[in-house]
N, C-alpha and C positions, 0 to 999 in steps of 0.2 A: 504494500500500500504506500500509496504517494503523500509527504505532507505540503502544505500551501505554499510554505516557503521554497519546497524545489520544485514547484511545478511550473510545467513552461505555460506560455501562452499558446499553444497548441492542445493540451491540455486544461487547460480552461478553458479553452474553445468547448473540449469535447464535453466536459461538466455541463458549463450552457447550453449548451445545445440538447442534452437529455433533461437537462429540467425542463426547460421552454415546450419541449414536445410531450411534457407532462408527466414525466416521473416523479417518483418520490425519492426523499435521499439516499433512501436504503437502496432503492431500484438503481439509481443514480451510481453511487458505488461498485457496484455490481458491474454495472455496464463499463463503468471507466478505471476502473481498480485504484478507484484514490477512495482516503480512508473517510468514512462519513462524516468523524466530525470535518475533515478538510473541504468535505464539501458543505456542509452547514455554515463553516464560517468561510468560505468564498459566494455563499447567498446572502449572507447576511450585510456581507461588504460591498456586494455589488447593487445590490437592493436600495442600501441607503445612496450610493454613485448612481442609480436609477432616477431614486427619487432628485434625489436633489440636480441631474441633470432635465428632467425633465419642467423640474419646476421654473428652473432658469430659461428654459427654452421655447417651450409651448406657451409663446404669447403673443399679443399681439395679432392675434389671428381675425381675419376677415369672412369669419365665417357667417350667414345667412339662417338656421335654423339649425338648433342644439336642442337634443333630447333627454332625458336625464331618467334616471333609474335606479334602484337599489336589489342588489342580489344577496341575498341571505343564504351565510355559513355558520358554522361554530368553530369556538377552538374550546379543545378538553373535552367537551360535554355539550351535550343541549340544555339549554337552563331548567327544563323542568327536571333532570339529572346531574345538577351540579352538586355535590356533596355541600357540606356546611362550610368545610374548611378550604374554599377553593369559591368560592361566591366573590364578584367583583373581579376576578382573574378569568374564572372558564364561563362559558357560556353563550350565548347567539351572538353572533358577529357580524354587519352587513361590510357591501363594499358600494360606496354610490360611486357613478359613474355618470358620466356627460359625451356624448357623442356629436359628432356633425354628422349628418347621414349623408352629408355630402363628398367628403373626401375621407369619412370613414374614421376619423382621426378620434382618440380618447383626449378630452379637453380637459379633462379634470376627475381626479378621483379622492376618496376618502373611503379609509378601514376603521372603522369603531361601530357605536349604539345607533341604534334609528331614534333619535333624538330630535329635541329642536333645535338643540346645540350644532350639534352636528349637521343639521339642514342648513341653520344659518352659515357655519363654517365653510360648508360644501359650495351654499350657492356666492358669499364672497368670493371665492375661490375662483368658479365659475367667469364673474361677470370683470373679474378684476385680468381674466387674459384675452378677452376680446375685446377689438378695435372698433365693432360698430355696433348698433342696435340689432336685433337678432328676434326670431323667432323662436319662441323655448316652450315643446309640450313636457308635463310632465304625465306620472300616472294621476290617479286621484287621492292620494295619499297627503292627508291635510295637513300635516308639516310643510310641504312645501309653500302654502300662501305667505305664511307671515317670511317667510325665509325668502322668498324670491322678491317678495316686496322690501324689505329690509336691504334687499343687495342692489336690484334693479331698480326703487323707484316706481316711475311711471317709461324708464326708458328700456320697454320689451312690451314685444308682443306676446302675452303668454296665456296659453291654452292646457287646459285639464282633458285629458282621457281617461271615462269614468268606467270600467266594465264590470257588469255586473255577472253572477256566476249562479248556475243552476245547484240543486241539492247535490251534495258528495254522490258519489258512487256505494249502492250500500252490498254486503256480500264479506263472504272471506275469501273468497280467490283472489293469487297473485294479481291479478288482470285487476280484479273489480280495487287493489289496496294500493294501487300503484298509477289509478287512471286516477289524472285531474278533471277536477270537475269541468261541464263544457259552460263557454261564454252565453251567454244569451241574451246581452244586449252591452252597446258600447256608446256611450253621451260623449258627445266634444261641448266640453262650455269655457268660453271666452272669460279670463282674469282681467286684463289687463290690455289695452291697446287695441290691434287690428288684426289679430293672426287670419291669417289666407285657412281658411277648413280644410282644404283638398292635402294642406301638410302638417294639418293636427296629428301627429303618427307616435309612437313610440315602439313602431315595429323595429329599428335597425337597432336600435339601444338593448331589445330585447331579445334582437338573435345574437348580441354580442356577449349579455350570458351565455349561452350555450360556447361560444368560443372559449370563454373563462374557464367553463365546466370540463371543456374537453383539452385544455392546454394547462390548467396546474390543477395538479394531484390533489389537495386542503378542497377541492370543489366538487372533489364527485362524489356521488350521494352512494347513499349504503354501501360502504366500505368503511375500513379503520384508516384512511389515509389523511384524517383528519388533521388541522394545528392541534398542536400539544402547547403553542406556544402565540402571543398574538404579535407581538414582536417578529416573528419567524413567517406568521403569514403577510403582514403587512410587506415585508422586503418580496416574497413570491411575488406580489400583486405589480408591488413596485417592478420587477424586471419581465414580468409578464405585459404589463403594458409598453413598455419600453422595445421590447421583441413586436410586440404588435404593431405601434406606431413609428419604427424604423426599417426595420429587419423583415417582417413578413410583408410579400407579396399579394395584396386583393384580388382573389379571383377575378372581380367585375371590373375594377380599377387598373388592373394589368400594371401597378408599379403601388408601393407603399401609404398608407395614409398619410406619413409626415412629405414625402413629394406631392401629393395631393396638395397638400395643404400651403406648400410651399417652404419647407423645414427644411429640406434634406433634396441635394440634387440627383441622388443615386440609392438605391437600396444598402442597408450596413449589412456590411457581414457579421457575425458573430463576433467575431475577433476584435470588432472594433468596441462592439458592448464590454470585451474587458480589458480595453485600453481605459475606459471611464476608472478602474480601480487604480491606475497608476498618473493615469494624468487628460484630465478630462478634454482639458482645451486638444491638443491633440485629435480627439475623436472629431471636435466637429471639427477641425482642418482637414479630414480624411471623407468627413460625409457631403 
């Protein structure tokens, strides 16, 4: 087994590149014969180089309509399983998220509580990296009025998508315990401004969960692959987006979100994601 200090950038190539495509660290090991913790603390390190590169960078942006959404994990435990002694540490976990469904690009994120806190945090966040007034649906999830009022003002177009859902599936078969309930009706109502209806949507924000779910391990459902740790998922999220918004290729888009958007002239390779651990500026001279 490999430790972090002799590993090459070849090598850390090959670590990223099995997280990113959704292994867990044990898997990860396995696959690259570096030792787990080596690779725990080469996530952890590059996660915070994620974040904090992206924070610097994703701004500014001229984008048109931002969708916003919140995907629910846990770490440790599901809260109605958290033990006594581990209350306030383990428990449900969201990840909100802000998309342009235009160039695909993740504009903003946050890992903690579905809070008001944390809405208000989310939607500053939000409005404070874009350059013009914007069109923003969210779901109908009423945290977000006071939050997007607080951050936007009166300068967003902003639209609620309400859906409402039929009775559960009732039964004990796998099929009847594992089918979500079906929609059965969906309201667009106008907050704020002039939103256009025809792009009240929060469809692209919603298949970018399932991206989440099938590219880091802490997301997918009925398995032990869960955080043990919230610190530990938050850095996945952080280079999971990062891989997203430079590094993968959009089927529809046929070149990366962040060249959509105007970020990045060329797609990154890997390798450049762990140039951000030794010296960031660097990376964007390469991108």
């Amino acid at each position: 087994m490999s430790c972090m200090n002799q590993l090459s950038t070849e090598k850390r190539a090959a670590v990223v590149a099995a997280l990113v495509e959704g292994n867990s660290l044990r898997g990860t090991a396995r696959l690259t014969g570096v030792a787990r913790m080596t690779v725990e603390k080469l996530l952890r390190e590059l996660g915070t180089a994620c974040a904090e590169y992206h924070d610097a960078t994703v701004r500014n942006l001229k984008c048109q309509r931002i969708q916003c959404d919140e995907i629910w994990s846990f770490v440790g435990a599901k809260a109605r399983n958290v033990p006594e002694a581990k209350k306030g540490v383990w428990g449900d976990c969201w990840t909100w998220t802000a998309l342009d469904p235009d160039s695909k690009l993740i504009v903003a994120y946050r890992v903690g509580a579905r809070s008001q806190q944390m809405a208000y945090d989310f939607m500053l966040d939000v409005a404070d990296r874009l350059a013009q007034r914007v069109q923003l649906t969210t779901d109908g999830f009423p945290l977000y009025l006071n939050a997007v009022d607080y951050a936007f003002g009166v300068d967003v177009d902003f639209a609620m998508l309400e859906k409402t859902f039929g009775a559960l599936p009732v039964g004990k078969s796998a099929a009847v315990r594992y089918s979500p309930a079906k929609i059965t009706g969906v309201r667009a109502t106008t907050i704020t401004g002039d939103p256009d209806r025809k792009h009240v949507s929060t469809s692209h924000v919603e298949r970018q969960n399932l991206t989440m779910r099938m590219h880091m391990r802490r997301f997918t459902r009925l398995t032990n692959a869960f955080s043990k740790k919230t610190e530990m998922h938050a850095h996945s999220v952080a280079l999971h987006f990062m891989y997203y918004n430079f590094c993968k290729i959009h089927q529809t888009l046929r070149v990366t979100p962040a060249m959509e958007a105007g970020l990045a002239s060329g797609p990154w390779e890997i390798a450049q994601l762990v140039v951000l651990l030794d010296a960031p500026a660097a990376a964007v001279a390469t991108a």
